[in-house]
Backbone bond lengths (Angstrom), bond angles and torsions (degrees), N, CA, C in turn:
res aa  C-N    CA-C-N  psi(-1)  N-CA   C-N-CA  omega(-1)  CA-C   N-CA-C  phi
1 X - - - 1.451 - - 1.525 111.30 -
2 X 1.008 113.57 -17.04 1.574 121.87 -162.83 1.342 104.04 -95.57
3 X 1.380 117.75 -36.59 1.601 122.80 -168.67 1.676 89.70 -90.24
4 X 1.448 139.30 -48.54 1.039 113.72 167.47 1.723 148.09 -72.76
5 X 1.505 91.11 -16.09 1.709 87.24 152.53 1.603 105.38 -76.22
6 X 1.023 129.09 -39.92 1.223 97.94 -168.32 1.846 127.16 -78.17
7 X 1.040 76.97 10.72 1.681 102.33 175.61 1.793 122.34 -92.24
8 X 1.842 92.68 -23.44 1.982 98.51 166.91 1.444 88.08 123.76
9 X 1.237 128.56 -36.79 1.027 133.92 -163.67 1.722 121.57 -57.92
10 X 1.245 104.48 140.88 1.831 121.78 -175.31 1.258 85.97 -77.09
11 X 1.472 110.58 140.30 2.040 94.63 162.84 2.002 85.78 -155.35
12 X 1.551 65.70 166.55 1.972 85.66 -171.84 1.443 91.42 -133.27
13 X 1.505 124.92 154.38 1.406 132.95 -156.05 1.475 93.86 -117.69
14 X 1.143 120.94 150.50 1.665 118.53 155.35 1.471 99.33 -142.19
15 X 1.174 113.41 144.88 1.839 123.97 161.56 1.674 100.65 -121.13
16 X 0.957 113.32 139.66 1.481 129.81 166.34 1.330 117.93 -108.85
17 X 1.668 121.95 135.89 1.355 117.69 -149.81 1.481 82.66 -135.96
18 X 1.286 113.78 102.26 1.415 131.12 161.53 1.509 151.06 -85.13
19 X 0.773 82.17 -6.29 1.951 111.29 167.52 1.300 94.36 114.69
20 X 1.360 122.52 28.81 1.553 119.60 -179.18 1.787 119.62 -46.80
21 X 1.012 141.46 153.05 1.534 144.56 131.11 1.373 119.42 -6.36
22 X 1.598 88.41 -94.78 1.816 113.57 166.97 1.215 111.97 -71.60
23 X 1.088 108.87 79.96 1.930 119.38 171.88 1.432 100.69 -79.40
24 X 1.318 122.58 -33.01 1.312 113.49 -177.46 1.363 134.43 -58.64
25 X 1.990 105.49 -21.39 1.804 104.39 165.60 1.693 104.78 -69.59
26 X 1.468 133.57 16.04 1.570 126.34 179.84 1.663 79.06 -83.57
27 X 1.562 129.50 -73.44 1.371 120.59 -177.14 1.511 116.12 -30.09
28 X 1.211 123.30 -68.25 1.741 127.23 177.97 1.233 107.97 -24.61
29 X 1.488 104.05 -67.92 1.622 106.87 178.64 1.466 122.79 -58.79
30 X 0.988 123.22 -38.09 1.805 122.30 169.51 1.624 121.24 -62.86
31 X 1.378 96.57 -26.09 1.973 101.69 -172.68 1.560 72.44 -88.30
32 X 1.254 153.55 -30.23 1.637 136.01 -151.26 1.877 110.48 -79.36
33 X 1.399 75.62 -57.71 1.468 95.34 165.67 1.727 122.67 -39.78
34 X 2.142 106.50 -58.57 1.076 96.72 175.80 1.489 135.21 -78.80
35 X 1.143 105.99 8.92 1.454 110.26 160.84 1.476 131.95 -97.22
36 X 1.529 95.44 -21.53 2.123 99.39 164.31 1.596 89.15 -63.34
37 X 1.315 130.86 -61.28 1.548 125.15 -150.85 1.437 90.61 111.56
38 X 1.089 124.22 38.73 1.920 119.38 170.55 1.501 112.41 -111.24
39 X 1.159 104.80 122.43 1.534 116.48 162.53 1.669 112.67 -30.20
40 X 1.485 119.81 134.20 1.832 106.09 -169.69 2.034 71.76 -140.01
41 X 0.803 99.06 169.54 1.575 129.69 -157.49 2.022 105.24 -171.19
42 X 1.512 115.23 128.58 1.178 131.71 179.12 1.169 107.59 -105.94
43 X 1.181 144.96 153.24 1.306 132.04 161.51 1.843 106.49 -144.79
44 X 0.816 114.69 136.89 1.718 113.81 -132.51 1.711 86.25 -136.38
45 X 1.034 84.42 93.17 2.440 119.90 179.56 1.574 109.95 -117.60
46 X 2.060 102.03 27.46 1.188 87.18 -177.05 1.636 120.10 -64.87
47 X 1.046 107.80 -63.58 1.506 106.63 155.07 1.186 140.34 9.05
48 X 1.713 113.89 -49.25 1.182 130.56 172.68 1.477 99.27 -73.04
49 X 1.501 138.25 -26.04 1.712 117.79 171.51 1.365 129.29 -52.09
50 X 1.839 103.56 -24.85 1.094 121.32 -173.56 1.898 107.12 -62.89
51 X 1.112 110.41 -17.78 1.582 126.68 178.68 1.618 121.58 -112.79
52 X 1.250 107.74 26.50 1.252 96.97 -158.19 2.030 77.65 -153.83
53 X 1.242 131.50 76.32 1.396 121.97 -152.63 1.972 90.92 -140.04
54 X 1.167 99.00 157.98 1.745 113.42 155.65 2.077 86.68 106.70
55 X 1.754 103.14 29.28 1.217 125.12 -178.01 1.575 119.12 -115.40
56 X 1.644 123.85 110.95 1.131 94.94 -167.57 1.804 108.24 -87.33
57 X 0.906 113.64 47.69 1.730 127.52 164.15 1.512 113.93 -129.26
58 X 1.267 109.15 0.36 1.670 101.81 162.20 1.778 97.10 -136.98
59 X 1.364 124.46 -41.13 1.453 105.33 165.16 1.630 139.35 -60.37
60 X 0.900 133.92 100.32 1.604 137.79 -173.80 1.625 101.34 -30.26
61 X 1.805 116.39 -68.87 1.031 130.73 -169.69 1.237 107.18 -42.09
62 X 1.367 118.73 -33.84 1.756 118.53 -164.00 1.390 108.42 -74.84
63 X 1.404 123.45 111.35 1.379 90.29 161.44 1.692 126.89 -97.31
64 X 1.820 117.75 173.51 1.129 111.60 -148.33 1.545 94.90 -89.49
65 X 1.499 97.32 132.98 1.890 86.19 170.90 1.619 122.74 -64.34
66 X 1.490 86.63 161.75 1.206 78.21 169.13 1.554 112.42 -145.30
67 X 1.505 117.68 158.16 1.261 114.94 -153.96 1.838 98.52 169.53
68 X 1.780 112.15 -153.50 1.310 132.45 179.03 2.120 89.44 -91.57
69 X 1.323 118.21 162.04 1.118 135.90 -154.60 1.780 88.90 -83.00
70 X 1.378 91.19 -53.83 1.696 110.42 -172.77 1.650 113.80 -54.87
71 X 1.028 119.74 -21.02 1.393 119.62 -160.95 1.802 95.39 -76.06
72 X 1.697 100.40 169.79 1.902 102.80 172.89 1.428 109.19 -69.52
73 X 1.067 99.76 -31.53 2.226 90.11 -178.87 1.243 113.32 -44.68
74 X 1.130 106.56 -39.53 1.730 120.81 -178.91 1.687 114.33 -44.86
75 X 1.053 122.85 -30.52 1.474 137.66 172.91 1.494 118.20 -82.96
76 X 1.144 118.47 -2.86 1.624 133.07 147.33 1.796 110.45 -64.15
77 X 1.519 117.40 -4.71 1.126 101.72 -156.27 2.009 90.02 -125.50
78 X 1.174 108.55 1.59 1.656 118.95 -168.63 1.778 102.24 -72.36
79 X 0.883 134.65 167.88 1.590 135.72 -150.67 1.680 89.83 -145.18
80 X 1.152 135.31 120.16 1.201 128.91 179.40 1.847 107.75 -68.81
81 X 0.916 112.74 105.69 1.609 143.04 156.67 1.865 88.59 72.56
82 X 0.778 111.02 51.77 1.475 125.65 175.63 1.374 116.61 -70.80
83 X 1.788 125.57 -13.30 1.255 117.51 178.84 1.197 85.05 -118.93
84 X 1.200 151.32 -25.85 1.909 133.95 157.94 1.386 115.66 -36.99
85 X 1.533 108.25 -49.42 1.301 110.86 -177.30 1.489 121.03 -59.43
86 X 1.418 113.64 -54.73 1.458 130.13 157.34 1.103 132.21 -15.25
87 X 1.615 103.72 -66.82 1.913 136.49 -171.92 1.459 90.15 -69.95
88 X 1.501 129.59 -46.48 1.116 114.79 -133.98 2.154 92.04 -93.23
89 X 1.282 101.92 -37.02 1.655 111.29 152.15 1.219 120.35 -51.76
90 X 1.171 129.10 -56.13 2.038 123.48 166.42 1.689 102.16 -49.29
91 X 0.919 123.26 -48.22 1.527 130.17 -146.51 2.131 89.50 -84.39
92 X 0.787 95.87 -27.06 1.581 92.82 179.69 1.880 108.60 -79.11
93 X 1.571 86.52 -49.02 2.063 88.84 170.16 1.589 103.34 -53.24
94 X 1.330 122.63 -57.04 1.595 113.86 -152.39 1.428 103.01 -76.75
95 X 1.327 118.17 2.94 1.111 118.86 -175.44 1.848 120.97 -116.94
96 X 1.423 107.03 -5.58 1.286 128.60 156.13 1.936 104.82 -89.09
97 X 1.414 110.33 -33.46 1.715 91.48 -178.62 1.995 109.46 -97.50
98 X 1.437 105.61 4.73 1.558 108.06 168.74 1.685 82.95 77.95
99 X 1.037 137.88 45.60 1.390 135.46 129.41 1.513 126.13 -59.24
100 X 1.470 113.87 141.58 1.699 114.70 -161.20 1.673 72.16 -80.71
101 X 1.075 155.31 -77.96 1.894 149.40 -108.19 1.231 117.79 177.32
102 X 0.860 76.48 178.17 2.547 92.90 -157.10 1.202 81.25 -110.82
103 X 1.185 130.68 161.28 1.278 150.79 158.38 1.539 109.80 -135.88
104 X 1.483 102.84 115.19 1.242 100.31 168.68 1.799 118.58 -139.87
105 X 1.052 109.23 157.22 1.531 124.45 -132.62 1.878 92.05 -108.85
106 X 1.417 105.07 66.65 1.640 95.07 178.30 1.530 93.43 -104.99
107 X 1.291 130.55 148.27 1.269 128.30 -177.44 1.905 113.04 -137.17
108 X 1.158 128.66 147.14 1.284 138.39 -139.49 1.632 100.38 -66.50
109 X 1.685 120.09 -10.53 1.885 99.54 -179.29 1.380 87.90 -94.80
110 X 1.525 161.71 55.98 1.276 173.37 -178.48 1.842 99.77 -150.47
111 X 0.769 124.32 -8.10 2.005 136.68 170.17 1.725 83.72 -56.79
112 X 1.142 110.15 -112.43 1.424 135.52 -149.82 1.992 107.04 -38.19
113 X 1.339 103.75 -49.06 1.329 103.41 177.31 1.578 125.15 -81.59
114 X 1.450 107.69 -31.94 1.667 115.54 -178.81 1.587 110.49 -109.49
115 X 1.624 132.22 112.83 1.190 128.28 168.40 1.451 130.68 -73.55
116 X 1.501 95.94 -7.60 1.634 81.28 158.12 1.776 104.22 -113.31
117 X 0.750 138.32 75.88 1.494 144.58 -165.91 1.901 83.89 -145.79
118 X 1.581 114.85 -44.73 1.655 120.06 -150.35 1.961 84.45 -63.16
119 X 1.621 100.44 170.34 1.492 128.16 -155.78 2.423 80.22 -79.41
120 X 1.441 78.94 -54.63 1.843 69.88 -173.41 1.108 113.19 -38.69
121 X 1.747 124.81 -55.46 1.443 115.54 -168.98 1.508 115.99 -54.02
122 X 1.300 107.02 -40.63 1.448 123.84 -173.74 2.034 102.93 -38.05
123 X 1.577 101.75 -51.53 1.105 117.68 -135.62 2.001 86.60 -98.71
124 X 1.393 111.91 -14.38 1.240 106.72 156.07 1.785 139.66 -77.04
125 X 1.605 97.29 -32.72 1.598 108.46 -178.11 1.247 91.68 -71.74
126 X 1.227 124.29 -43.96 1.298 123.26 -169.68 1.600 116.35 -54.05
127 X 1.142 121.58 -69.97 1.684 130.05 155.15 2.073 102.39 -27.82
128 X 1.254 114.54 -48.95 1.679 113.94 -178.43 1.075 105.68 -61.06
129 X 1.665 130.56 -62.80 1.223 133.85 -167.47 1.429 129.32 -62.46
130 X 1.334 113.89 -17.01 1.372 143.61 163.49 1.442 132.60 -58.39
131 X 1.873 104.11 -37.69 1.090 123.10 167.91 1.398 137.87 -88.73
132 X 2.031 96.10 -7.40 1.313 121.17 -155.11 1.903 110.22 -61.87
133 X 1.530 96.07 -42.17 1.860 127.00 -151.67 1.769 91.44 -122.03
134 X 1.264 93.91 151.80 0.896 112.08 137.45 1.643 147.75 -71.34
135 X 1.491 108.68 -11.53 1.175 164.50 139.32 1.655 109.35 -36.27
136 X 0.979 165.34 -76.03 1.145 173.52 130.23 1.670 95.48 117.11
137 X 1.550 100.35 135.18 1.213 103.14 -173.71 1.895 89.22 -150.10
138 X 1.165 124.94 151.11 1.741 109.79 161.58 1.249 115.07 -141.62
139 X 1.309 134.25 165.64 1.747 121.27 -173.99 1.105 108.74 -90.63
140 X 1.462 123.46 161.84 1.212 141.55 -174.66 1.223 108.11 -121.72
141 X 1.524 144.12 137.68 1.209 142.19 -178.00 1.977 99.20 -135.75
142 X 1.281 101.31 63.62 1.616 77.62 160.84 1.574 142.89 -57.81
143 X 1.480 116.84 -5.34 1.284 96.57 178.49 1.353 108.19 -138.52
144 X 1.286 118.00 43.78 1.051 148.28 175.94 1.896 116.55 -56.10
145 X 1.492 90.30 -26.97 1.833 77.51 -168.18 1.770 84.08 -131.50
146 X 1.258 117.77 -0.43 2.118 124.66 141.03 1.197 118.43 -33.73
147 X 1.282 119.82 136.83 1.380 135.53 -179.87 2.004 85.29 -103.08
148 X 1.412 105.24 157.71 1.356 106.61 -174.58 1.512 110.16 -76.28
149 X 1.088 114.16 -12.10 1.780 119.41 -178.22 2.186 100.99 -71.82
150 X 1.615 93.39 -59.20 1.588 80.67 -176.94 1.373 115.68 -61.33
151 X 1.355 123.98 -15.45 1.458 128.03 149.47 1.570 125.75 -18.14
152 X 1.382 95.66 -67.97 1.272 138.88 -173.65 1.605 94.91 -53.34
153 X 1.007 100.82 -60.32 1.998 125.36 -147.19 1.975 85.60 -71.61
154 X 1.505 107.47 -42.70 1.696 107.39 -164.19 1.498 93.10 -69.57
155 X 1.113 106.79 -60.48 1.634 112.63 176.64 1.207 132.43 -18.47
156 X 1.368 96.17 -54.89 1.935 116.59 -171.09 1.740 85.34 -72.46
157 X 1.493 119.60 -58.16 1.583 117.71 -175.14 1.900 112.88 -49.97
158 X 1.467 121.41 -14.63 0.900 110.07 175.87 1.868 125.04 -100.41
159 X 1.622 111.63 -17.86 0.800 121.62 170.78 2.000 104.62 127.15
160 X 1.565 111.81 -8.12 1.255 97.00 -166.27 1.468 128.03 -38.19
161 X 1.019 125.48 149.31 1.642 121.11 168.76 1.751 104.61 -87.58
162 X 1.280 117.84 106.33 1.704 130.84 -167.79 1.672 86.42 -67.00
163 X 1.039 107.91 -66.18 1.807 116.36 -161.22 1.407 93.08 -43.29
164 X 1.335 143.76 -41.52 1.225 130.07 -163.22 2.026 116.28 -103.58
165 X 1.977 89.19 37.67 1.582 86.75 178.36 1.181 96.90 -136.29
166 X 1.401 119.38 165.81 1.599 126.06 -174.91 1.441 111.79 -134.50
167 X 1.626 109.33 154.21 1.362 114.95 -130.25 2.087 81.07 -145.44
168 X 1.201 98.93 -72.70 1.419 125.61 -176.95 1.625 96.47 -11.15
169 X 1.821 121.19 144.59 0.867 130.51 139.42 1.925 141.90 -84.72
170 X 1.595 77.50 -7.06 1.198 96.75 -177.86 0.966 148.75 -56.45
171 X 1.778 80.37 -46.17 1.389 107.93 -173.02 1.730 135.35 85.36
172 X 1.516 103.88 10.25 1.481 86.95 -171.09 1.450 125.14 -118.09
173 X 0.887 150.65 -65.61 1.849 137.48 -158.66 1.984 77.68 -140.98
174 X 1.200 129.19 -86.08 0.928 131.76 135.50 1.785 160.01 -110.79
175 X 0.865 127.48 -156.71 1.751 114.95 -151.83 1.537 98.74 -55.84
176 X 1.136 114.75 155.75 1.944 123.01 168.13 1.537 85.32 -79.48
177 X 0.756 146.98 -91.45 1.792 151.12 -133.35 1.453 110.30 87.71
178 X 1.452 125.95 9.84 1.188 133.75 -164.96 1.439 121.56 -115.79
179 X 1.472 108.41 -27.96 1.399 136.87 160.42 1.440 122.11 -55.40
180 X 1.749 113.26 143.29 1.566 91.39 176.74 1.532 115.93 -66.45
181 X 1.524 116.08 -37.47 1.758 109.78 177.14 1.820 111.58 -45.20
182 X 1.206 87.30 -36.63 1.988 79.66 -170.83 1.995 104.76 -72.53
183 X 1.172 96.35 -24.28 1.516 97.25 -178.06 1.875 111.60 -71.35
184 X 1.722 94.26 -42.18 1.706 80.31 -176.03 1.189 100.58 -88.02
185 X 1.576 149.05 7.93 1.063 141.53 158.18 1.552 124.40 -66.65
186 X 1.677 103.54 -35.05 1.348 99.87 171.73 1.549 111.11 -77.18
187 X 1.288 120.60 -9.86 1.734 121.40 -161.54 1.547 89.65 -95.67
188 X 1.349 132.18 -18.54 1.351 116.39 -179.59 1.560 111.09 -89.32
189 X 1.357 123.52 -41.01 1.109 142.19 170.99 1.938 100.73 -40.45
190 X 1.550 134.11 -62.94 0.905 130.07 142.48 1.491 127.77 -37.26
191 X 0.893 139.02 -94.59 0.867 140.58 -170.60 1.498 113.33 -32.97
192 X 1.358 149.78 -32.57 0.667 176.30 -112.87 2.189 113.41 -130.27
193 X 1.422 87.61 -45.46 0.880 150.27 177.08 2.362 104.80 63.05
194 X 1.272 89.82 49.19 1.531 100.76 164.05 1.288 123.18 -89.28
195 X 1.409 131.56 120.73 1.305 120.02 140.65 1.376 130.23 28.68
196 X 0.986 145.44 100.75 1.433 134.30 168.94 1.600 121.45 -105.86
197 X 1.431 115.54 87.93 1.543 129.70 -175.30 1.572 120.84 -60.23
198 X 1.557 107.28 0.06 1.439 129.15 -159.23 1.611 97.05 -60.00
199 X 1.619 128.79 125.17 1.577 106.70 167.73 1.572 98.47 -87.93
200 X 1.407 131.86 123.93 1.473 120.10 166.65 1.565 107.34 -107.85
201 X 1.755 124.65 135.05 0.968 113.72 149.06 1.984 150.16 -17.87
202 X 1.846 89.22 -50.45 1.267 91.65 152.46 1.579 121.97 -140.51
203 X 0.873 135.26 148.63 1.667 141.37 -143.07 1.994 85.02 -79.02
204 X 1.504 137.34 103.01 1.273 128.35 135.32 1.341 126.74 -10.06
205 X 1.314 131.81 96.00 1.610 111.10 152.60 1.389 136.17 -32.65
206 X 1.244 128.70 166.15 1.664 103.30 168.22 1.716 93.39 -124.96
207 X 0.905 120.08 98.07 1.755 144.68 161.27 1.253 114.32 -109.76
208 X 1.594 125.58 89.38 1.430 127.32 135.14 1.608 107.23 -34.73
209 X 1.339 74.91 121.83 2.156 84.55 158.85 1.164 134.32 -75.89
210 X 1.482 144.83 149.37 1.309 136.35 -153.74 1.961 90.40 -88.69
């Protein structure tokens, strides 16, 4: 939201609430929203988690590994076609309010563990969503070929407030530090070399994996 207002751009928010874990980044995103002054919209597919299982972010039983982001455990945590479902719900709003495009924010340390996160998928919904309307609308991925640190780095240049975003897989009061999201969150925050306001239960190492 931040990189596209500051870009000129009109924007309207959506969070999708999927029977996720961490339901609590749906709050993050609504207080975020109400302080740009952006329209936020829920759209509530919890239901659909109930079909979408053997995930430890929609299965209860599962628990979430924990570790470096990069490692294979990390794929215990993938949502079967969970950003089709998403895109293809945004892409229907921007396309009922005559919006040119979705923008969505998958960025290159989400490559290796999430397959629809990769540049191809990107570059397929995009070609789908195009064909959907008469309407023509297509996605935009600015940070698509971003490492999560220059994330970090654009962010701080725009003013985001970090403390008031969520990261956690966990899900709980605040961050685990134990999770891979809390781990590459603290490695971008370094790396980056910003501040990190994050409160985590337990402090992340910062170990790149071999």
């Amino acid at each position: 939201m931040h990189q596209l207002m500051a870009d000129g751009d009109q924007v309207l928010a959506l969070s999708v609430d999927y029977g996720q874990r961490h339901r609590v980044e749906l709050q993050y995103a609504q207080r975020s929203a109400e302080r740009l002054g952006v329209q936020w919209r829920l759209a509530d597919l919890s239901s659909v988690g109930q079909l979408l299982g053997g995930s430890s972010l929609t299965s209860p039983e599962i628990a979430v590994p924990h570790g470096h982001y990069a490692q294979q455990s990390m794929k215990q945590t993938v949502v079967a076609n969970r950003n089709m479902i998403m895109l293809s719900v945004a892409a229907g709003w921007a396309i009922s309010q005559r919006a040119d495009r979705v923008a969505y924010a998958a960025h290159t340390g989400d490559h290796a563990i999430y397959p629809d996160c990769r540049p191809e998928f990107a570059e397929a919904v995009d070609r789908a969503i195009r064909l959907a309307d008469w309407h023509e609308v297509y996605l935009y991925c600015p940070f698509v070929r971003l490492t999560k640190s220059q994330i970090v780095a654009r962010g701080a240049e725009l003013g985001v407030d970090f403390v008031r975003t969520w990261s956690c897989y966990e899900g709980g009061v605040i961050h685990c530090g134990r999770c891979g999201t809390c781990f590459e969150r603290r490695e971008a925050f370094l790396e980056a070399g910003v501040a990190d306001p994050t409160e985590y239960e337990a402090t992340p190492m910062y170990q790149r994996p071999e």
